[in-house]
C-alpha positions as CSV (number, residue, x, y, z in Angstrom):
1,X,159.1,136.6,56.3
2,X,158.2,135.2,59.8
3,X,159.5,132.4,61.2
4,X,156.1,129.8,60.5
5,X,156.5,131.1,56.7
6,X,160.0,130.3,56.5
7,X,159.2,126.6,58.1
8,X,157.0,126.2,55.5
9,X,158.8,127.1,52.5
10,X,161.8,124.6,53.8
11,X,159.1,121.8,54.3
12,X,157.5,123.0,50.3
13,X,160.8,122.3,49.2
14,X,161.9,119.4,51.2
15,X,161.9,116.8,48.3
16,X,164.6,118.9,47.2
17,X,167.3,118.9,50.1
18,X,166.8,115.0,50.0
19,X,167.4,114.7,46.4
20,X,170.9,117.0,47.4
21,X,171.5,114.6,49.9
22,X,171.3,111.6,48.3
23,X,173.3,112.3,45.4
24,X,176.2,113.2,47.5
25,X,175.9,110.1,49.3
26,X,176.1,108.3,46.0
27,X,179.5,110.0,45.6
28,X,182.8,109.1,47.1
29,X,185.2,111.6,48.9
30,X,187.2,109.5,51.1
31,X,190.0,110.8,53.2
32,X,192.4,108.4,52.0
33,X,191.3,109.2,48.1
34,X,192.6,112.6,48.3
35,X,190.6,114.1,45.5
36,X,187.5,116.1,45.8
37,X,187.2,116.7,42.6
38,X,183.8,115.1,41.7
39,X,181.8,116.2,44.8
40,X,183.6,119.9,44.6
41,X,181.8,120.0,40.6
42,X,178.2,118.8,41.9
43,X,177.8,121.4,44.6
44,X,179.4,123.7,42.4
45,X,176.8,122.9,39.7
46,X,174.0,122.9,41.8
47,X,174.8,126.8,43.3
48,X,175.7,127.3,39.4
49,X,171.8,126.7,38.4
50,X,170.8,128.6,40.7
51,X,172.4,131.9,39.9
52,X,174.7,131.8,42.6
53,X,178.8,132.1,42.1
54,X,181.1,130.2,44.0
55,X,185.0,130.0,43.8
56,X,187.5,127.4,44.5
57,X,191.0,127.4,46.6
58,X,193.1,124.4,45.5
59,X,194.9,124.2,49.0
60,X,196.5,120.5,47.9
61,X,196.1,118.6,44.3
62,X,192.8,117.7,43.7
63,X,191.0,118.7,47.5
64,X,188.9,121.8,46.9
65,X,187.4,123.9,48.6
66,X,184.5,126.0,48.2
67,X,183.4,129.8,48.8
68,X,180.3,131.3,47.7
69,X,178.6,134.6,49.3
70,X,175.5,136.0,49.2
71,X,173.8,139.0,50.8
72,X,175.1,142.0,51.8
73,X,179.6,142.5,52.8
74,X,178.4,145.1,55.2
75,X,177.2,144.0,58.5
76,X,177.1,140.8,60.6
77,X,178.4,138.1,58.5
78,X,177.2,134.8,59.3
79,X,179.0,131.7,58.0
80,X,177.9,128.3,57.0
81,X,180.8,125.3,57.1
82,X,181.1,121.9,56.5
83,X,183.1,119.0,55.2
84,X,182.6,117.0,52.1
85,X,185.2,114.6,53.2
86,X,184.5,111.5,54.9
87,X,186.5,108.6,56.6
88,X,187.4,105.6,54.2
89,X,184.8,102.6,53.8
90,X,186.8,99.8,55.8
91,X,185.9,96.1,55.1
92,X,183.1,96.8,52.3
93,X,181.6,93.0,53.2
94,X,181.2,94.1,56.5
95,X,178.0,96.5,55.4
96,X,174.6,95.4,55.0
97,X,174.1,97.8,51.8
98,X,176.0,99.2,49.5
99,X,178.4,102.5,51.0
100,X,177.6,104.5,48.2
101,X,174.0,103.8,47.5
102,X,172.5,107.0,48.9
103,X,168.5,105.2,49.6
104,X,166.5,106.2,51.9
105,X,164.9,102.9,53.6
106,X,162.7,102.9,56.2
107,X,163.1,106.6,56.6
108,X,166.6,106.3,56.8
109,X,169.4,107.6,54.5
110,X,171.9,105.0,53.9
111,X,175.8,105.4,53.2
112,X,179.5,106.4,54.1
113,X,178.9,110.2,55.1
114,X,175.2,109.8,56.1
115,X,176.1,111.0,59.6
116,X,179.3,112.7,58.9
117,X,178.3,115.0,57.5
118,X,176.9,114.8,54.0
119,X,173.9,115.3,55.9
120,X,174.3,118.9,57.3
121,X,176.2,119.5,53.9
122,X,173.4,118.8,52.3
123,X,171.0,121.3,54.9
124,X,173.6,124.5,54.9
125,X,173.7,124.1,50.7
126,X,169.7,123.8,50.5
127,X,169.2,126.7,52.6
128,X,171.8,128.7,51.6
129,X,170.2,128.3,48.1
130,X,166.9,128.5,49.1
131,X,167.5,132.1,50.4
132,X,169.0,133.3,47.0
133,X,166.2,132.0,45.3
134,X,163.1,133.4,47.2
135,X,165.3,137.0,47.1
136,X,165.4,137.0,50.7
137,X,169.3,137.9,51.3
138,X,169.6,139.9,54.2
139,X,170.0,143.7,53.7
140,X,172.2,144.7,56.7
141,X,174.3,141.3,56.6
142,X,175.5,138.9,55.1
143,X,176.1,134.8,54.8
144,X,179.1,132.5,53.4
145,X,179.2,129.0,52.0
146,X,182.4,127.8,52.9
147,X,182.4,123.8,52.1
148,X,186.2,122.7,53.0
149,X,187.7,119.1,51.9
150,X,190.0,118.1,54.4
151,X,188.4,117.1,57.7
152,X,188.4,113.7,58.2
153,X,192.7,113.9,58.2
154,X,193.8,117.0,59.6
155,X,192.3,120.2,58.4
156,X,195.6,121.2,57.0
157,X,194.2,121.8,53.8
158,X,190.4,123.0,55.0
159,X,189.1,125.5,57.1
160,X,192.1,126.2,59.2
161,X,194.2,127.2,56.1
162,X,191.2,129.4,54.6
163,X,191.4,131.2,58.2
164,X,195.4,131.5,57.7
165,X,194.8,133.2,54.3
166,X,192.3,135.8,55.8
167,X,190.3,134.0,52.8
168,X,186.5,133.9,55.1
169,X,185.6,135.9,58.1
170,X,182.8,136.5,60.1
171,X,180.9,137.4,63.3
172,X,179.7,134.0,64.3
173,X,179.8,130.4,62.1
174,X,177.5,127.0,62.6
175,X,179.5,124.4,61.4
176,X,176.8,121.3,60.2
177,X,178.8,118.8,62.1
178,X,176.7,115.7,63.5
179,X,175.4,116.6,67.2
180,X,172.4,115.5,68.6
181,X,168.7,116.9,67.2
182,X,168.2,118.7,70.5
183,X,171.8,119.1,71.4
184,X,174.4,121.2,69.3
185,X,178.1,121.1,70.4
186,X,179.2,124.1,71.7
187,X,182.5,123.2,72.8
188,X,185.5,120.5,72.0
189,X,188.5,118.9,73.6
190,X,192.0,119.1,72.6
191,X,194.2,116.6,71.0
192,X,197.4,115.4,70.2
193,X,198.1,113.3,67.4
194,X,201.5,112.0,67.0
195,X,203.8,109.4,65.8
196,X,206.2,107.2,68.3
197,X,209.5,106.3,66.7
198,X,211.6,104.0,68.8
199,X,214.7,102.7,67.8
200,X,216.6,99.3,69.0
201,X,219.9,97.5,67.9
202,X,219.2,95.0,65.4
203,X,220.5,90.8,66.1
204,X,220.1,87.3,65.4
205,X,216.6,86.5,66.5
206,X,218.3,83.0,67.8
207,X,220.0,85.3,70.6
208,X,217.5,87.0,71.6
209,X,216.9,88.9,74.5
210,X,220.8,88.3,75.6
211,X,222.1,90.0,72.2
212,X,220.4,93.3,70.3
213,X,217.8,95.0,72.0
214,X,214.4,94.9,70.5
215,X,212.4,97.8,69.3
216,X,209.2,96.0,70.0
217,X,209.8,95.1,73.2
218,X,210.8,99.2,74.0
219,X,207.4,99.9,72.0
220,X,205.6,97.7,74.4
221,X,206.8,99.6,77.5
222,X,206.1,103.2,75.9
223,X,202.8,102.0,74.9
224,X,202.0,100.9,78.5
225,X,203.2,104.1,80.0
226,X,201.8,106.4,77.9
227,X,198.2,105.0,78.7
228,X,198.5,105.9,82.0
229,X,197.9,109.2,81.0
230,X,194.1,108.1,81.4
231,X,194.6,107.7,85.1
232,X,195.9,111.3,85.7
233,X,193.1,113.3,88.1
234,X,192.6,116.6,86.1
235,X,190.9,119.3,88.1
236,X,187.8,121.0,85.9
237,X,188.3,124.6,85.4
238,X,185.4,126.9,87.4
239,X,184.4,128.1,83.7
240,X,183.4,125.3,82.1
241,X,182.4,123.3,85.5
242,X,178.5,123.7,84.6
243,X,179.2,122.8,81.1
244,X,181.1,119.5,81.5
245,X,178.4,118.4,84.4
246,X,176.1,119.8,81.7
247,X,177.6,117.2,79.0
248,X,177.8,114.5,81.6
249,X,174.0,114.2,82.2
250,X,173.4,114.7,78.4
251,X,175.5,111.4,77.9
252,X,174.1,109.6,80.6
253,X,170.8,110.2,79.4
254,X,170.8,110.1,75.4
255,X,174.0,108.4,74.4
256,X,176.2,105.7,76.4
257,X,177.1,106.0,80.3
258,X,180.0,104.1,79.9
259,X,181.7,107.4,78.1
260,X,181.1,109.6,81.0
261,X,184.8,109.9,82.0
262,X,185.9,111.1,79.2
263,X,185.0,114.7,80.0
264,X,187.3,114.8,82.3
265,X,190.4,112.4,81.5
266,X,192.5,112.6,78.8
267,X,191.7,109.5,76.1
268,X,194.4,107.6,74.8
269,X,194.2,105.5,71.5
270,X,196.9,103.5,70.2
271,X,195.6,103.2,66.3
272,X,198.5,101.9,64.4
273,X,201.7,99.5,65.0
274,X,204.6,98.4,63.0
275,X,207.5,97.5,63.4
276,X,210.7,95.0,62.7
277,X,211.8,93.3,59.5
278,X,211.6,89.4,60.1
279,X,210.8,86.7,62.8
280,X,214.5,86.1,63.1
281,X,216.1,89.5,63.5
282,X,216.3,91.4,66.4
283,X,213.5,94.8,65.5
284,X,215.9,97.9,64.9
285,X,212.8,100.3,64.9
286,X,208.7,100.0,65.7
287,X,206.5,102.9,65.0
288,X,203.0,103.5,66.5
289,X,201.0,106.5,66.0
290,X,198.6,107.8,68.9
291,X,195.5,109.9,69.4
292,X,195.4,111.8,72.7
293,X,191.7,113.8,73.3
294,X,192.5,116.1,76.1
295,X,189.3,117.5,78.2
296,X,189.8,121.3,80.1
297,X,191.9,121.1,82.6
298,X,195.0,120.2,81.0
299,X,197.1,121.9,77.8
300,X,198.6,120.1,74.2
301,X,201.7,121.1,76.1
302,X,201.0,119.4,79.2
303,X,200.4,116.5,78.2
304,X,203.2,116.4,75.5
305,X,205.7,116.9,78.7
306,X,204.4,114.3,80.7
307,X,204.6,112.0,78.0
308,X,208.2,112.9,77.2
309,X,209.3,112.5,80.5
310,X,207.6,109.7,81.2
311,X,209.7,107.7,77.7
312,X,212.7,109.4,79.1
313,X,212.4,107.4,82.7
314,X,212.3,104.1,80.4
315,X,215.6,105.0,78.5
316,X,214.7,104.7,75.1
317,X,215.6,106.0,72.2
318,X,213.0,107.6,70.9
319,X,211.2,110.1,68.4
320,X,207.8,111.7,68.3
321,X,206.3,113.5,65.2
322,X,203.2,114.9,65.6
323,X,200.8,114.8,62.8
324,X,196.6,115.9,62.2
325,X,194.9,117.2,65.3
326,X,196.9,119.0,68.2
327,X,195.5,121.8,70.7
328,X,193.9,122.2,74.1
329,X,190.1,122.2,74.5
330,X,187.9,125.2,73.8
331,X,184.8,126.3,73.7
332,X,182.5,129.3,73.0
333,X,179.8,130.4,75.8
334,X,176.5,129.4,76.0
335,X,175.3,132.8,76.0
336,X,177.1,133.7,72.4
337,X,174.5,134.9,70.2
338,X,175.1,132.3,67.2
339,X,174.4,129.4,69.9
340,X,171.4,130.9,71.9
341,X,170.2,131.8,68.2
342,X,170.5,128.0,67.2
343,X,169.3,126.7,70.2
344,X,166.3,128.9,70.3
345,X,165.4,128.1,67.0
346,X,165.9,123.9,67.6
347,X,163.6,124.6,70.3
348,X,161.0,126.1,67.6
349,X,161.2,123.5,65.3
350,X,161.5,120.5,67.6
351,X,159.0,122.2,70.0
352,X,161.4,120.5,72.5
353,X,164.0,121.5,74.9
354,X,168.0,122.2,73.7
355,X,170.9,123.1,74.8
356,X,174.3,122.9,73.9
357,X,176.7,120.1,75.3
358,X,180.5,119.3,75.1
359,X,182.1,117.2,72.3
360,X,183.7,114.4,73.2
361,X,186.2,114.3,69.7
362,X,187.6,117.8,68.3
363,X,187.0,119.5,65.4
364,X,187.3,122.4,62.3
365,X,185.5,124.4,65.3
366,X,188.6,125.0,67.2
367,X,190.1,126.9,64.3
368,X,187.8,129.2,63.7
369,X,188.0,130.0,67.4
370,X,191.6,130.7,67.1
371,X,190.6,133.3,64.9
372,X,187.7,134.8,67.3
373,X,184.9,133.4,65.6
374,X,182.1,132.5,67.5
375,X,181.2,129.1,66.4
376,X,178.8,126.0,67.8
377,X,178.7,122.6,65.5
378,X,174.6,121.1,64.7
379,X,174.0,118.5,62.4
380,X,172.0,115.5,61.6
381,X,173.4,112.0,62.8
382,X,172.5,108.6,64.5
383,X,175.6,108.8,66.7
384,X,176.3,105.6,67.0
385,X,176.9,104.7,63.6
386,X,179.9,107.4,62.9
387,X,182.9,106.4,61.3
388,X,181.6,102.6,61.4
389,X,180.1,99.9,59.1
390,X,176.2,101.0,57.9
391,X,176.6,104.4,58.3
392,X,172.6,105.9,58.7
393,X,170.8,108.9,59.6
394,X,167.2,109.2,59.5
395,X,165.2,111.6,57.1
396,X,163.5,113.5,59.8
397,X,166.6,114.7,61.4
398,X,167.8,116.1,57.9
399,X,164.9,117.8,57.7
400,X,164.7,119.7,61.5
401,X,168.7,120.5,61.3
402,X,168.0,122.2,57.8
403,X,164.8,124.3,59.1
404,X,166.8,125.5,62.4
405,X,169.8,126.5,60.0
406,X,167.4,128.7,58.1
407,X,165.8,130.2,61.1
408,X,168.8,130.9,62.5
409,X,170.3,133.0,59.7
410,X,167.6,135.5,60.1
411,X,167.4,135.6,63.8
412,X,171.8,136.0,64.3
413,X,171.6,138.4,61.0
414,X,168.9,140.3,62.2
């Protein structure tokens, strides 16, 4: 089936994808739930009625994920990822509809994972069943289903522990991230998530600063001088020079200038604070936790040493833990056959021009390169609603990332 026949049977059965879509919307998988179950049945149900098997690996109580394979074992294998975990709701007032709601108004779907990433959840499930049903499985390759249930956290429990236990495998893997419609994310930066203990001598707050010393107060410094990280100059390796200048122009054009440094400086947020017992004693112990993104140029353990030397000038006594995302920034090339397949194939569909771009966050992606997978991210979004209040992605970007998915299986597996 050529490539204007295939377009055509995704747009026949288009109704379809967004009736997928919004009944995933309409149910909750939170990170800080923990439990996958009810989402992990639907999509389980839906490949079910459709004569197509899937297993499940229980990795942690209650967050499943989900294999399923069709085609051919011989040959090129092709995989299809995603996450059906999404961050928590936040301030529920704070929305101008309901989180859950799934609607589509004004050609837009509405809801907590509309943009990340029920959406390209949605598209790699349609298509992947859509080939199944129309018998047109390729005979000299094949393609997995691989939904995982732990992204939004750490990817302990996801993708990277599937890799570990030599569960999936392949030759090259689109993960259905949110990118931009013309713009698929071919590489990420590293990060370094960890936990700052710092540890004082407790006192009567009365004597205060002359008696105890505070743990706040050390807090304060370490916070101050681990943000100077930002100001470090980090040289751009000759590799990925065209990329990240690449990236750079795709931001200043499409998304907001303002973020343009972040290519090449390390990011530093400070998300969480505590610390202390009561107005009137002397804080024994404050704990913050961190989220370094670190661009090319500079490793996990780079930056981990500088910031350990750097609390070590100040005297404290400290601890760090890290936790969630840690590693150095990767990419795969341009020239990869699973991302000049993609990007060839947005270009058909959008009759525009791609190309792939950096990532300004991390992702699963970086684990699948650790396991020489060749692997780009593409997925419908309206970027700036991510991980915010009225979360939003429009129909028609559903509808193109879906279409290029299904082209692309047949070109890569060809």
């Amino acid at each position: 089936m050529n490539k204007e026949k295939l377009v055509e049977l995704a747009e026949e059965n288009k109704a379809e994808l967004f009736q997928i879509f919004s009944d995933i919307l309409k149910i909750p998988s939170t990170s800080d739930m923990l439990d996958t179950t009810e989402i992990t049945k639907y999509i389980r149900n839906y490949l079910s009625k459709n004569n197509i098997e899937s297993k499940t690996y229980e990795a942690k109580s209650k967050l499943y994920n989900i294999i399923a394979h069709i085609g051919s074992t011989n040959g090129k294998q092709l995989i299809l990822c995603g996450h059906d975990d999404t961050v928590p709701v936040g301030d529920e007032s704070k929305w101008e509809f309901p989180p859950f709601s799934g609607n589509i108004v004004d050609d837009y779907f509405q809801g907590r994972g509309a943009s990340d990433m029920k959406g390209g959840v949605a598209g790699i499930l349609f298509i992947f069943v859509l080939i199944h049903r129309y018998h047109l499985e390729p005979k000299n390759g094949g393609i997995s289903l691989v939904i995982v249930p732990d992204e939004e956290s750490s990817g302990k429990y996801g993708a990277s522990w599937l890799l570990d236990q030599g569960l999936i495998s392949g030759d090259g893997c689109i993960i259905a991230e949110p990118s931009g419609i013309l713009n698929p994310t071919i590489g990420q930066k590293g990060s370094s998530w960890f936990k700052l203990t710092v540890h004082g001598v407790p006192g009567h707050g009365s004597l205060a600063p002359f008696s105890g010393k505070n743990a706040i107060i050390d807090m304060l410094k370490a916070v101050n001088s681990i943000r100077k990280i930002t100001d470090l100059k980090i040289e751009v390796p000759d590799d990925v020079k065209k990329l990240v200048e690449t990236s750079k122009k795709y931001v200043l054009e499409r998304e907001n200038p303002n973020v343009i440094p972040v290519f090449e400086k390390v990011t530093c947020n400070v998300g969480t604070i505590k610390g202390g017992t009561s107005s009137n004693v002397v804080a024994d112990k404050c704990e913050a936790t961190f989220d370094l993104r670190l661009p090319f140029g500079i490793t996990y353990e780079e930056v981990m040493n500088y910031i350990r030397k750097s609390l070590d000038e100040l005297k404290l006594n400290y601890e760090i833990e890290n936790f969630g995302f840690y590693g150095s920034a990767n990419y795969t090339p341009a020239e990869s056959p699973i991302c000049s397949d993609l990007v060839s194939n947005i270009n058909y569909v959008t009759k525009d021009e791609a190309f792939g771009v950096l990532q300004w966050a991390c992702s699963d992606a970086r684990h699948f390169r650790l396991h020489n997978i060749p692997v780009l991210q593409y997925g419908p979004a309206e970027l700036d609603t991510i991980h915010g209040f009225n979360e939003k992605v429009k129909t028609e970007f559903v509808d193109i990332c879906a279409k290029a998915y299904l082209l692309t299986v047949f070109d890569f597996l060809d």
